[in-house]
C-alpha positions as CSV (number, residue, x, y, z in Angstrom):
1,X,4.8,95.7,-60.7
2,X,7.1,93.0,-59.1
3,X,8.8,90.6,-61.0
4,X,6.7,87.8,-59.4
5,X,2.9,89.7,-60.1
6,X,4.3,90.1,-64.2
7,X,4.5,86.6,-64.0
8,X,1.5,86.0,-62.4
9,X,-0.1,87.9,-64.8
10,X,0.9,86.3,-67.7
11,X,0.2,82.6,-66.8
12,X,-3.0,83.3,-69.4
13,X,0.0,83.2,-72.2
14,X,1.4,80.3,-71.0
15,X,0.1,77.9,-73.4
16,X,1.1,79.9,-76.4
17,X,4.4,80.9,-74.9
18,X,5.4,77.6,-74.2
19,X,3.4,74.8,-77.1
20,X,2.4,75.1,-80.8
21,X,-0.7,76.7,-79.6
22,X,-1.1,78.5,-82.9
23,X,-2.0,82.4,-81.3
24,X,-2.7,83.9,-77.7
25,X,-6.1,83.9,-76.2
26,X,-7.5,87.2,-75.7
27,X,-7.3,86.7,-72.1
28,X,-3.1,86.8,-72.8
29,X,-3.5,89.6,-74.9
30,X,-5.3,91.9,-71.7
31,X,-2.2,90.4,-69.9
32,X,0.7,91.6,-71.8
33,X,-1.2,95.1,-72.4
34,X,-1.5,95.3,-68.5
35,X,2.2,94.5,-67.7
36,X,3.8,96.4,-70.3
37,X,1.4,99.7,-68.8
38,X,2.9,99.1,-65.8
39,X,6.2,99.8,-67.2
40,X,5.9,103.3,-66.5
41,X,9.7,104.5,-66.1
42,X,12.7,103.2,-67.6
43,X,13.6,101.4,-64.0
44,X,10.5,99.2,-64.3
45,X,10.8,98.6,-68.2
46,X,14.1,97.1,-67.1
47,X,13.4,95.6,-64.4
48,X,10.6,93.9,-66.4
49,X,12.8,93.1,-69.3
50,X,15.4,91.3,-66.2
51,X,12.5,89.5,-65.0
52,X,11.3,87.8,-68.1
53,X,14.8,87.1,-69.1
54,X,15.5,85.6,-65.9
55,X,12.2,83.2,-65.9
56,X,12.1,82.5,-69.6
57,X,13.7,79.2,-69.1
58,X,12.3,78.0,-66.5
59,X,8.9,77.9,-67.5
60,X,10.1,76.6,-71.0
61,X,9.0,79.8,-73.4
62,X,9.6,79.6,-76.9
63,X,11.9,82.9,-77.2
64,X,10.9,83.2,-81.3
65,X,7.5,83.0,-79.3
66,X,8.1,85.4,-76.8
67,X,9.2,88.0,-79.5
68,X,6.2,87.7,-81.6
69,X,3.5,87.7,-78.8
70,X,3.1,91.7,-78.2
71,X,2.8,92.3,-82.0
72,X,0.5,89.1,-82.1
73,X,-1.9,91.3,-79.4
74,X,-1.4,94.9,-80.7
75,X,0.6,95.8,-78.3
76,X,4.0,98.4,-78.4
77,X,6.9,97.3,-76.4
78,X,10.1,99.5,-76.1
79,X,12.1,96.9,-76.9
80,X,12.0,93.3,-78.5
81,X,11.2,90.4,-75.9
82,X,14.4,88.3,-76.9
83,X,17.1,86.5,-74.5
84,X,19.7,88.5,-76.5
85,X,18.4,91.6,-75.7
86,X,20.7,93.3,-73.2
87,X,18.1,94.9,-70.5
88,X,21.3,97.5,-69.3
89,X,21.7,99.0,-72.4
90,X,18.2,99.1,-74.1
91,X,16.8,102.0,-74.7
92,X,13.5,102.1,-72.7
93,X,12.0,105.3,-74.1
94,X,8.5,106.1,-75.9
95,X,6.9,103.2,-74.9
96,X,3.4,103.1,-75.9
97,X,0.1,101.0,-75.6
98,X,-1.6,100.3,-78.5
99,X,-4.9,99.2,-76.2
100,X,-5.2,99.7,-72.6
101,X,-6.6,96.4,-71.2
102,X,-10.4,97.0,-70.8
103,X,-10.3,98.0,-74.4
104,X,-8.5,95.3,-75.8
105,X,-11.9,93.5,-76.7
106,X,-13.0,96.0,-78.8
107,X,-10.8,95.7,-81.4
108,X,-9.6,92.3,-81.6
109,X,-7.8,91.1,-84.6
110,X,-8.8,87.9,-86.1
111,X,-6.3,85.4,-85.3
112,X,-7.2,86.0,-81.6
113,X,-9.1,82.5,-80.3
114,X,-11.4,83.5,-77.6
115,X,-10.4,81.2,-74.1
116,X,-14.1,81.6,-72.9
């Protein structure tokens, strides 16, 4: 996934990320399962973790925010979303999903708001 399409895809978490909006629609949750399962191999996990480093600032993201969102959506990163994070010398390995996006809805915790 290109570093433009990760960001595409997460517009959904753009009021979270970026206001007090209290917790991320499910809508952003499907969004940060899909990007993160695109990080298939190290490269991308890097490349991904560059990307969002690169454009947190830009579109004004909360970074305590940003480092809480995949736990707020049950979702396993390799490492913690956090501009101090060094994306060269993370370790990028067992990366797992805890849901895959289409079954995201099935289990949603409680402090999920539904957009729709």
């Amino acid at each position: 996934m290109t570093c433009e399409k990760a960001i595409a895809t997460l517009m959904p978490c753009k009021p979270y990320l970026t206001t007090s909006e209290p917790s991320p629609t499910l809508a952003c949750c499907q969004a940060v399962a899909s990007v993160n399962a695109s990080g298939s191999t190290t490269q991308s996990r890097r490349d991904l973790c560059e990307c969002f480093q690169k454009n947190a600032h830009a579109y004004g993201v909360i970074a305590d925010k940003a480092k809480q969102l995949p736990g707020l959506c049950g979702v396993l990163v390799p490492v913690p979303i956090y501009p101090s994070v060094d994306c060269h010398k993370a370790s990028f390995k067992n990366s797992s999903v805890a849901f895959l996006p289409q079954d995201i809805d099935a289990g949603v915790p409680s402090n999920f708001k539904d957009s729709g």
